[in-house]
C-alpha positions as CSV (number, residue, x, y, z in Angstrom):
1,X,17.3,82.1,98.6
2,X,21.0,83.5,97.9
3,X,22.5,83.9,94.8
4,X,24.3,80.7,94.2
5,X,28.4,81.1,93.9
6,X,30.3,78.1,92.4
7,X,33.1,77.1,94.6
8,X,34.9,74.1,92.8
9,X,36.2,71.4,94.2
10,X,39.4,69.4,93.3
11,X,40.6,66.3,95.0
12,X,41.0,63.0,94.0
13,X,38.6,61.2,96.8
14,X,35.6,60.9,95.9
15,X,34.2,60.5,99.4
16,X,36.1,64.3,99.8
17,X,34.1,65.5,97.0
18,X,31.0,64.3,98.5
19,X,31.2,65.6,102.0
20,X,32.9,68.7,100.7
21,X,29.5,68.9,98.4
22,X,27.5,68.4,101.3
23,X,28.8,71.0,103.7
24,X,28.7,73.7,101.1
25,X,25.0,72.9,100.4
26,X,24.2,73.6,104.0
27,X,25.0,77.1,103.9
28,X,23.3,77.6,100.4
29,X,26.7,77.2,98.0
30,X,26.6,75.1,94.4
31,X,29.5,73.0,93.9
32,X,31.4,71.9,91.0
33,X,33.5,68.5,91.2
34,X,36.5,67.5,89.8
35,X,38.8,64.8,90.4
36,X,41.5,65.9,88.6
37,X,43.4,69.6,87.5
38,X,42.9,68.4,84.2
39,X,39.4,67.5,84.3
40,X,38.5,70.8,85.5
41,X,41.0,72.8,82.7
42,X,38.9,71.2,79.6
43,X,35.6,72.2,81.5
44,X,33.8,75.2,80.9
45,X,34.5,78.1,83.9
46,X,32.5,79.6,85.7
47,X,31.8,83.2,84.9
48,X,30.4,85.0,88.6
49,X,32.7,85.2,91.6
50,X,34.2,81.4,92.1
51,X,36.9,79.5,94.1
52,X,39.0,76.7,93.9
53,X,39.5,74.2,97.0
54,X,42.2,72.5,95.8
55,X,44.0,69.4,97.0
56,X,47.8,69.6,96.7
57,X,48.4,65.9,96.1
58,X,46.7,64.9,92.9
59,X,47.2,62.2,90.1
60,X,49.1,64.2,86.9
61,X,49.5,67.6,87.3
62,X,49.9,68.3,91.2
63,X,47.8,71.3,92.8
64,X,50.8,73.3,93.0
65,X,51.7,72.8,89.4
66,X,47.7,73.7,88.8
67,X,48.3,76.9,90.6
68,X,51.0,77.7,88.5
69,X,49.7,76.9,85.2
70,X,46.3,79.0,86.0
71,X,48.1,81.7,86.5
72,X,50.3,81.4,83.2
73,X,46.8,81.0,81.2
74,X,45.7,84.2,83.5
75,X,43.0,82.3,85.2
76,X,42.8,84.4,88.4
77,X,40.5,81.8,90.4
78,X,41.1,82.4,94.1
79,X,42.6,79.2,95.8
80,X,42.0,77.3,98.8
81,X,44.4,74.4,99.6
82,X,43.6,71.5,101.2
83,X,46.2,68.2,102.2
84,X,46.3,65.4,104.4
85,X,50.4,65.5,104.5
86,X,51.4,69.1,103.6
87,X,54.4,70.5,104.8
88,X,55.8,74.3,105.4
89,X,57.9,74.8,102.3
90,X,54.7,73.5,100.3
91,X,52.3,76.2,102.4
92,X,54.9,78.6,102.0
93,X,54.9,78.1,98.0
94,X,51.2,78.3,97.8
95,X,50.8,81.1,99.9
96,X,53.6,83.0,97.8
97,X,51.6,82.0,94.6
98,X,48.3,83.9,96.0
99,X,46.2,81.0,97.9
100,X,43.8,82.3,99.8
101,X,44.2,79.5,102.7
102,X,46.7,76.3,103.1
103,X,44.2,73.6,105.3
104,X,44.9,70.4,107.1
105,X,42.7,67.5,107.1
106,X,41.0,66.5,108.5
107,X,39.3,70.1,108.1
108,X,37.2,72.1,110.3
109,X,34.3,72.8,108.7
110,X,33.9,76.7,110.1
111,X,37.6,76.9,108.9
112,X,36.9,75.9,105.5
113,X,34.1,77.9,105.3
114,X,35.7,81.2,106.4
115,X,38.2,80.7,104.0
116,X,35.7,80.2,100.7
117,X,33.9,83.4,102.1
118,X,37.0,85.1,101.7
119,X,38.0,83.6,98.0
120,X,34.5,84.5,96.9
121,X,35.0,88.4,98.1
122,X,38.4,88.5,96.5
123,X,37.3,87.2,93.4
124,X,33.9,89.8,93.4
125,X,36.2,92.5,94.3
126,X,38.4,91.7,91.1
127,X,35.4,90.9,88.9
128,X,33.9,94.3,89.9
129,X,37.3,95.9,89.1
130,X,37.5,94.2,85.7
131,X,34.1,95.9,85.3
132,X,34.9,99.3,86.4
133,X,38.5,99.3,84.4
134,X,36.1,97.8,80.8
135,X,33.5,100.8,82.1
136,X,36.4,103.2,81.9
137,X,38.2,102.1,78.6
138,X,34.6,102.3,76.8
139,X,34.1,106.3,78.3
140,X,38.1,107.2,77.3
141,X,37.5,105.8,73.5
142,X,34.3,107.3,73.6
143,X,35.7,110.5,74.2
144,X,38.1,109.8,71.9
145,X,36.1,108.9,68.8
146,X,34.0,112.2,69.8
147,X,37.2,114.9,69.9
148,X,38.5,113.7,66.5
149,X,35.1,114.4,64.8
């Protein structure tokens, strides 16, 4: 079996949730469900490569507004959106903001899934530069500590 990779899930349907849920299980990915911004914000985050599939309409704080308060708390999540009755300026926002993808539903399913793939490698990449940059701060005051002696 694969290592399991949380992708969360944000939309205000439950019936969404669920068969978003269910296609992810078929090709051996965990989900995490929310049916709000703010539910998931006073959750605990995941802490291995994740991403967000986001609905832009949502009740309180819109999935726009979400994107733009992660990144003020410096939450880099990579985001997938997803809307029934999107519109270019509002992919064009999202897209400017970092989102991986800007869906239509009803989804494809192989669409979707390309996308989350993607999300997932960005946010390993970063993770694994987050590593490498700790890695290298450690070394430098290492050294440091070491030539004052």
């Amino acid at each position: 079996m694969s290592e399991a990779r949380p992708v969360v899930v944000i939309d205000d349907d439950p019936d969404i949730r669920d068969a978003l849920q269910g296609l992810l299980e078929t090709v051996d990915l965990q989900a995490a469900l929310f049916s709000s911004a703010s539910e998931f914000l006073v959750s605990k985050h995941p802490k291995g490569p994740c991403c967000i599939v986001l609905d832009v309409r949502l009740p309180g704080l819109s999935g726009l507004d979400f994107q733009q308060e992660l990144a003020l708390e410096d939450i880099p999540i990579p985001i997938i959106f997803i809307t029934g009755r999107g519109d270019i300026p509002m992919s064009v926002r999202a897209m400017k903001a970092g989102a991986v993808e800007f869906l239509t539903k009803p989804l494809r399913d192989q669409d979707l899934l390309d996308a989350i793939h993607a999300a997932l490698r960005r946010d390993r990449s970063r993770l694994e530069e987050e590593r490498n940059a700790a890695d290298l701060r450690r070394r430098h005051e290492s050294l440091r500590l070491a030539s004052a002696r």
